[in-house]
KEVEXKOL-361589 format. One record per residue: x, y, z of N, C-alpha, C in turn. Coordinates in Angstrom, 1 decimal, padded with zeros to 4 digits. Example, Ala and Ser with C-alpha at 12.3 -4.5 7.8 and 13.67 -1.06 7.14 Angstrom:
+--------+--------+--------+--------+--------+--------+--------+--------+--------+
!    nxx !    nyy !    nzz !   caxx !   cayy !   cazz !    cxx !    cyy !    czz !
+--------+--------+--------+--------+--------+--------+--------+--------+--------+
!  013.2 ! -005.7 !  007.8 !  012.3 ! -004.5 !  007.8 !  013.2 ! -003.3 !  007.8 !
!  012.8 ! -002.2 !  007.1 !  013.7 ! -001.1 !  007.1 !  012.9 !  000.0 !  007.9 !
+--------+--------+--------+--------+--------+--------+--------+--------+--------+
This chain:
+--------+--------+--------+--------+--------+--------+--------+--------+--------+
!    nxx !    nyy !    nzz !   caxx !   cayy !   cazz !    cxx !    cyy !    czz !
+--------+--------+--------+--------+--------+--------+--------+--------+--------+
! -008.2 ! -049.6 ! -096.0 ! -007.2 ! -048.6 ! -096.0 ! -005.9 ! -049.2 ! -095.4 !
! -005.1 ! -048.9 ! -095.9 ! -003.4 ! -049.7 ! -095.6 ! -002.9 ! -048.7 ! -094.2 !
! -002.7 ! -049.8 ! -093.5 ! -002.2 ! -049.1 ! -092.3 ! -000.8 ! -048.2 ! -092.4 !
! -000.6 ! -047.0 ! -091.2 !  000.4 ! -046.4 ! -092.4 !  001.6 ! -046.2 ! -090.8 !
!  001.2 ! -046.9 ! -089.6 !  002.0 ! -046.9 ! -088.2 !  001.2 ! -047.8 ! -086.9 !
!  001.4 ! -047.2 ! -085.8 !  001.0 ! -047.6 ! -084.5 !  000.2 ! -046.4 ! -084.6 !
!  000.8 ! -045.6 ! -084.4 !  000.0 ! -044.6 ! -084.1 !  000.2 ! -043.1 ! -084.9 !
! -000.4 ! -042.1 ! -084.8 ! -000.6 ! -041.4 ! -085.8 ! -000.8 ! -039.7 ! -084.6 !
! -000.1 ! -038.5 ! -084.8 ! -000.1 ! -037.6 ! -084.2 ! -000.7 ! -036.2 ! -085.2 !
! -001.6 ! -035.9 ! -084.7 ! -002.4 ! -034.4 ! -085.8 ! -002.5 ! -033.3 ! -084.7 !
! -002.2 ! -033.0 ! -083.7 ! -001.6 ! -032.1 ! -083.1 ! -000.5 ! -031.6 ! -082.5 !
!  000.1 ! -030.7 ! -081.8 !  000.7 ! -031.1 ! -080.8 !  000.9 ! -029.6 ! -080.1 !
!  001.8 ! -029.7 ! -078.8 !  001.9 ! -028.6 ! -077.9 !  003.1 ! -028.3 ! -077.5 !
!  004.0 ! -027.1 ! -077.1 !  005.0 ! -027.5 ! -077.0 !  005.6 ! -026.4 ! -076.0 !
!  006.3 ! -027.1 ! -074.7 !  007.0 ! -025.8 ! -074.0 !  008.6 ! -026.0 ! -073.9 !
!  009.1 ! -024.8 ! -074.1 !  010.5 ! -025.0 ! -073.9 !  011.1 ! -025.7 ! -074.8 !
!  010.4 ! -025.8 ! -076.2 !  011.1 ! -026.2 ! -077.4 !  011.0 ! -028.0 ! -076.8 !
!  010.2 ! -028.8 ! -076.0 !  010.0 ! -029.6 ! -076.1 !  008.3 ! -030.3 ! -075.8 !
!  008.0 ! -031.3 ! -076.0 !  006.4 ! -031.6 ! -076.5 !  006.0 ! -031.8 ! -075.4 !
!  005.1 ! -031.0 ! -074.8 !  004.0 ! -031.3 ! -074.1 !  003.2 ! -032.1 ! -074.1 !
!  002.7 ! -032.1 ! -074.8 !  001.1 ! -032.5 ! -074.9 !  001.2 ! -033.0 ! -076.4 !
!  000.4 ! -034.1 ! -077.4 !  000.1 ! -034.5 ! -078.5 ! -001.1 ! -034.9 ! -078.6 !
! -002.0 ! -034.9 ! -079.7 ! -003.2 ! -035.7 ! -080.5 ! -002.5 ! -037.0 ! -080.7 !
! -003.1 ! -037.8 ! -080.4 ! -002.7 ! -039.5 ! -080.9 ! -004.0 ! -039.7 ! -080.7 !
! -003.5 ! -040.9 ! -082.4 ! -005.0 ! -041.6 ! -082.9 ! -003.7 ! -043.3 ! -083.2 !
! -004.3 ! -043.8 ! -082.8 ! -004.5 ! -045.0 ! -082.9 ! -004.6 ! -045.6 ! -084.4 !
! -003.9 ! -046.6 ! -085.1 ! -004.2 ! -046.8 ! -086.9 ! -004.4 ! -048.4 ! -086.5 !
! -005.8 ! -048.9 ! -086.5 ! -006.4 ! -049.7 ! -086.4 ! -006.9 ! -050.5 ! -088.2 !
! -006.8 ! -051.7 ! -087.8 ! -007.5 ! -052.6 ! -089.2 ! -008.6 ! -051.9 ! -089.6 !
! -009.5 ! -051.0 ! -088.8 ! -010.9 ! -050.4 ! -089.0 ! -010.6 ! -049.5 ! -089.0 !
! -009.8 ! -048.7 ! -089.2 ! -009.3 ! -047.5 ! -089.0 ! -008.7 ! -046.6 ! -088.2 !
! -008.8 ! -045.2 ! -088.2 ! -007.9 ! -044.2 ! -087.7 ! -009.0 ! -044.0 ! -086.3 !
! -008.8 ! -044.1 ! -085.1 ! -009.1 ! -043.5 ! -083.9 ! -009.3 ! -042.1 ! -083.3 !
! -010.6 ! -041.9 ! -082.7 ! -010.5 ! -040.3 ! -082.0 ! -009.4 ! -040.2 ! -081.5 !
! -008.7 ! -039.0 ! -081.3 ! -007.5 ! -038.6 ! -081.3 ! -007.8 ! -038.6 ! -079.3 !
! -006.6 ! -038.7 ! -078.4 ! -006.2 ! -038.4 ! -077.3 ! -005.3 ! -037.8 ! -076.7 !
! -005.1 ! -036.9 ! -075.8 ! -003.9 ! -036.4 ! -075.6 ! -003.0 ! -037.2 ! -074.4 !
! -001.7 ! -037.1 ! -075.3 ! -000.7 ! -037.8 ! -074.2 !  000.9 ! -037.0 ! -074.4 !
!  001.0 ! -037.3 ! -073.3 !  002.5 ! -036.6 ! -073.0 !  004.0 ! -037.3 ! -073.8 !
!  005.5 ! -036.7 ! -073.7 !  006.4 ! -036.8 ! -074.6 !  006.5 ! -038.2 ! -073.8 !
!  006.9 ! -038.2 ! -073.0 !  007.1 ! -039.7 ! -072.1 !  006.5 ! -040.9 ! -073.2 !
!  004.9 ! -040.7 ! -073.0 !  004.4 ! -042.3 ! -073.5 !  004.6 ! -042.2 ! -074.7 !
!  004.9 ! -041.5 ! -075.6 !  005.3 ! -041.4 ! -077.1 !  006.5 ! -042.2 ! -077.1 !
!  008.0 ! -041.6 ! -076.0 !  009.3 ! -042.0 ! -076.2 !  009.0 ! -043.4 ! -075.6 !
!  008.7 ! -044.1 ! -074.4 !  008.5 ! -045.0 ! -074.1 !  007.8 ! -046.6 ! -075.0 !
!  006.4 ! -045.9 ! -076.3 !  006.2 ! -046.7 ! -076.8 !  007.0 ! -047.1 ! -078.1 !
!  008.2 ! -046.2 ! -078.3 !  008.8 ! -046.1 ! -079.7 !  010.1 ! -046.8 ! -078.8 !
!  010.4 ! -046.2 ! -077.7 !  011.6 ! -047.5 ! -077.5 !  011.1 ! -049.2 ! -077.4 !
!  010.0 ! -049.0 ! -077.2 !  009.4 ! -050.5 ! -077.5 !  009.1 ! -051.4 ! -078.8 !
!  009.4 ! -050.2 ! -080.3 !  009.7 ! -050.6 ! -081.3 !  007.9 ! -050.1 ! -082.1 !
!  007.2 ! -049.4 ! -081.2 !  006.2 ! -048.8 ! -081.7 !  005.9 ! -047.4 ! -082.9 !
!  005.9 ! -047.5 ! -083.9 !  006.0 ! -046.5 ! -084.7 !  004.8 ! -045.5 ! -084.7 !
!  005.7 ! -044.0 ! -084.8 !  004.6 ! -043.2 ! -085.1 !  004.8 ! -042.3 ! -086.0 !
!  003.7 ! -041.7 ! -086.9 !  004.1 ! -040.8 ! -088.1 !  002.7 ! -039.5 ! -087.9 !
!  003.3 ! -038.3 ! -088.1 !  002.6 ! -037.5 ! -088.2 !  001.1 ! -037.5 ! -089.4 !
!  000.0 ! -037.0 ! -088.8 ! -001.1 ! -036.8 ! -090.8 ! -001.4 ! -035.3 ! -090.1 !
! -002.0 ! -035.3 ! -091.6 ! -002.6 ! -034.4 ! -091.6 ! -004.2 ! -034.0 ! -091.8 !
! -004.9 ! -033.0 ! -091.6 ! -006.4 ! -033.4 ! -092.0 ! -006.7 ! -032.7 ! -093.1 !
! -007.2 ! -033.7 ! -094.2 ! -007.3 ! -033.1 ! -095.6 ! -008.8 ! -033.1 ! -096.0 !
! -009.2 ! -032.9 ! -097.1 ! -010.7 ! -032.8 ! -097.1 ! -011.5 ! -034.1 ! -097.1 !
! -012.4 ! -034.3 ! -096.1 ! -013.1 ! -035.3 ! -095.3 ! -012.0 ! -037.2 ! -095.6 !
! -011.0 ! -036.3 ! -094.8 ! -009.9 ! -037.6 ! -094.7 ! -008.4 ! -037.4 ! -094.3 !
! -007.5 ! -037.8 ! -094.1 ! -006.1 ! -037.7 ! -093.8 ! -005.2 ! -038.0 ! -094.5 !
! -004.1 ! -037.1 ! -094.1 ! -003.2 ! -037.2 ! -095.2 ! -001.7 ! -037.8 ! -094.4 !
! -001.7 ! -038.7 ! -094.6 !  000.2 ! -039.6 ! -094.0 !  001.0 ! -038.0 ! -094.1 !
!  002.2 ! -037.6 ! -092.7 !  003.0 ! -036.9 ! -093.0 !  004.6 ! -037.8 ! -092.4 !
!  005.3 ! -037.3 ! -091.9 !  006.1 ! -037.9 ! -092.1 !  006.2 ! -038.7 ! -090.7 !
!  007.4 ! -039.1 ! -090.5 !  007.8 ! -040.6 ! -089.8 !  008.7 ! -039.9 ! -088.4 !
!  008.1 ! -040.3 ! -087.3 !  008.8 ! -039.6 ! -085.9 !  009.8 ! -040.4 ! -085.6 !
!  011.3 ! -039.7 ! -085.6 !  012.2 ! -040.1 ! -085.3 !  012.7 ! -039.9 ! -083.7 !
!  013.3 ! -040.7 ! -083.0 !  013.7 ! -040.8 ! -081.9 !  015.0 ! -040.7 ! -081.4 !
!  015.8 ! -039.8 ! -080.7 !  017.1 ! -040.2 ! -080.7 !  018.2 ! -039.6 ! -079.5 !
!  018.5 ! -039.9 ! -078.7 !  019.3 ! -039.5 ! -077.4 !  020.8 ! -039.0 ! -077.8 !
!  020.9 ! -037.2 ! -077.1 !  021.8 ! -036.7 ! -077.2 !  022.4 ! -036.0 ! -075.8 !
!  023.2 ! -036.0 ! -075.1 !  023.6 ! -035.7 ! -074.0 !  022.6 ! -036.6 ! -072.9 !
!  022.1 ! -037.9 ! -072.8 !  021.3 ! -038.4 ! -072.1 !  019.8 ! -038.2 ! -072.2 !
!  019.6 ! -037.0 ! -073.0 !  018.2 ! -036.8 ! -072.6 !  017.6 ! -037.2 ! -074.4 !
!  016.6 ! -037.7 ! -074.4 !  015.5 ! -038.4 ! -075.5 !  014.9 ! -037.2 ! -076.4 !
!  014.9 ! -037.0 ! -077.6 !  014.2 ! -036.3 ! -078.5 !  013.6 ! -037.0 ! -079.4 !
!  012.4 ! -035.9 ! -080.0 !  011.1 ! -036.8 ! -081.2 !  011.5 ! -035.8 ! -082.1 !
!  011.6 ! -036.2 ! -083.3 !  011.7 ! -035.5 ! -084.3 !  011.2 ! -035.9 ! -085.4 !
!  010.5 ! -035.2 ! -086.3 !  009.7 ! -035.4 ! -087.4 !  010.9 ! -034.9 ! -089.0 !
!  012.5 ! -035.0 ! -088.9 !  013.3 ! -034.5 ! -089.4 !  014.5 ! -035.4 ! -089.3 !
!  015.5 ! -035.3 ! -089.8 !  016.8 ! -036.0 ! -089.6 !  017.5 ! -035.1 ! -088.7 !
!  017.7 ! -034.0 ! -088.7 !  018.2 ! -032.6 ! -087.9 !  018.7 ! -033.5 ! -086.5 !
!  019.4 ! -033.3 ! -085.8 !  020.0 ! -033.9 ! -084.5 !  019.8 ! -032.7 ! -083.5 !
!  018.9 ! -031.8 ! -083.6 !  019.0 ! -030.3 ! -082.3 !  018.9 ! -031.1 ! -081.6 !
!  018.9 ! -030.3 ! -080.2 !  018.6 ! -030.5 ! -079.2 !  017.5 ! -029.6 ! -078.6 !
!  016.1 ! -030.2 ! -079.3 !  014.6 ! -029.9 ! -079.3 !  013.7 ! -030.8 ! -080.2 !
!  012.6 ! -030.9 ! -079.6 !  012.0 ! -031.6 ! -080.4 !  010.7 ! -030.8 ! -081.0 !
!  010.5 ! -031.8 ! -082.5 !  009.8 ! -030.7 ! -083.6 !  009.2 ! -031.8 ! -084.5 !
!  007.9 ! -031.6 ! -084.5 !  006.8 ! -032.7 ! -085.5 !  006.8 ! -031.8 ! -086.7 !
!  007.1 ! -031.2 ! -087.0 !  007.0 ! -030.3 ! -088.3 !  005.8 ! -029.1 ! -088.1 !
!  005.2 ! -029.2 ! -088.8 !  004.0 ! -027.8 ! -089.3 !  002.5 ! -028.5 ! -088.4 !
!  002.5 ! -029.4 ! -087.7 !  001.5 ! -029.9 ! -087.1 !  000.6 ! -029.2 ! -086.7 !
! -000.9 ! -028.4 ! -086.4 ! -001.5 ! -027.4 ! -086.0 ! -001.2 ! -027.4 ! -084.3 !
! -001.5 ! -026.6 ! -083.6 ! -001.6 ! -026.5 ! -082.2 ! -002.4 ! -027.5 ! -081.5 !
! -002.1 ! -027.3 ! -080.3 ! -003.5 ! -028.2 ! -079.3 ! -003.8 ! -027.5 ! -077.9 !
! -004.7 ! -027.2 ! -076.9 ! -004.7 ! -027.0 ! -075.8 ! -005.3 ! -028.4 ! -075.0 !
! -005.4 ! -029.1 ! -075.9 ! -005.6 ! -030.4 ! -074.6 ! -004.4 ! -030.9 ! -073.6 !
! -004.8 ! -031.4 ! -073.0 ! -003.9 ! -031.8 ! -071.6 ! -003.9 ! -033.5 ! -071.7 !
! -003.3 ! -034.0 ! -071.4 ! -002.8 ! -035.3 ! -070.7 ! -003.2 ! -036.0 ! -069.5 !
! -004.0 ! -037.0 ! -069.8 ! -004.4 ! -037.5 ! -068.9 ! -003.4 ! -037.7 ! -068.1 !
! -003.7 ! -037.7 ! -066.2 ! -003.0 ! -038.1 ! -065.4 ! -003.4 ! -039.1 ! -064.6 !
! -002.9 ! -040.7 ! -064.5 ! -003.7 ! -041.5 ! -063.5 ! -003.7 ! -041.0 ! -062.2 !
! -005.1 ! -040.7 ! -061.5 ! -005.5 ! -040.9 ! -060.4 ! -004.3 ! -041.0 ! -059.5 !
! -003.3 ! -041.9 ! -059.2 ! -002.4 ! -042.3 ! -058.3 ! -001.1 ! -041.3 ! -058.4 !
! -001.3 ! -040.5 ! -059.9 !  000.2 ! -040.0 ! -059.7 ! -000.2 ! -038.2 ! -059.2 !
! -001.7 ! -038.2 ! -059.5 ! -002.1 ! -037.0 ! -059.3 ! -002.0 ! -035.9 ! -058.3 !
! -001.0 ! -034.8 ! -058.2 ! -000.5 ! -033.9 ! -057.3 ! -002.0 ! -033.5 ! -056.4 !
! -002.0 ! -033.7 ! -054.6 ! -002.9 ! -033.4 ! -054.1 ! -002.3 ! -032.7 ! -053.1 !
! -003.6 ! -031.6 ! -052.7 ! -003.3 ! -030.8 ! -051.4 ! -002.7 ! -031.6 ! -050.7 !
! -001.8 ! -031.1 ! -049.3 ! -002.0 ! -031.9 ! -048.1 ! -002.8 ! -031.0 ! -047.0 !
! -002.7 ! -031.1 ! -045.6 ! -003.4 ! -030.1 ! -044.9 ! -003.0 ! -028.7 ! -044.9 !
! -001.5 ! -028.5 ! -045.2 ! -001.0 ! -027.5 ! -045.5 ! -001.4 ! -026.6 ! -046.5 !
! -001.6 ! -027.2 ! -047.3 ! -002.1 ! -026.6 ! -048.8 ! -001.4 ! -026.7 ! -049.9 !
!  000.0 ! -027.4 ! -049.5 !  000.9 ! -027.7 ! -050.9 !  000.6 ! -028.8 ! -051.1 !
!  000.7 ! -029.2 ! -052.5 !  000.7 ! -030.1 ! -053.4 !  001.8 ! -031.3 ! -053.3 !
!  001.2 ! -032.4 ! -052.8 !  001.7 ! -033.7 ! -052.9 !  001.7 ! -035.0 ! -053.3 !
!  002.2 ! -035.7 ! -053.5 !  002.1 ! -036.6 ! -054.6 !  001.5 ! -038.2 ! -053.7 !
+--------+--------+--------+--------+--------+--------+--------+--------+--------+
């Protein structure tokens, strides 16, 4: 199978008109990877590193290439977009939903203190 990116997005989540949460699968010589959920951050972070990602889709018992995630900074702040469009929001296209969550490492993970608020 001809590789078709870095990585490959079949979900996604989204608050406030910007991405929460995504499916990312991995496009390996052996193929396409179980999907994981990760936040807008490691998306923008691995595409400023020159890592590409393009949307699929799931077609019958196989995937379908959708289009090509574009990246682009407008008033300081970073957007993904699956469009040429310049808003200010980001938008993978028709991608289905997700309720998965994002892994958080252990270290950055918000914890009680004795008080009972949450600290880092």
């Amino acid at each position: 199978m001809e590789k078709w990116a870095d990585y490959l997005i079949s979900a996604v989540s989204y608050e406030n008109h910007l991405i929460h949460v995504v499916v990312r699968h991995a496009d390996t010589d052996t193929g396409i990877t179980d999907g994981e959920a990760v936040d807008r951050m490691t998306i923008s972070s691995d595409m400023k590193k020159g890592l590409e990602y393009y949307t699929m889709y799931s077609g019958k018992d196989t995937w379908r290439r959708g289009s090509k995630i574009r990246l682009f900074s407008m008033g300081g702040e970073m957007y993904l977009r699956a469009d040429s469009n310049r808003a200010k929001m980001d938008n993978l296209g028709d991608l289905p939903s997700t309720d998965m969550e994002p892994l958080i490492p252990k270290e950055l993970e918000h914890k009680p203190d004795a008080s009972g608020q949450k600290t880092r």
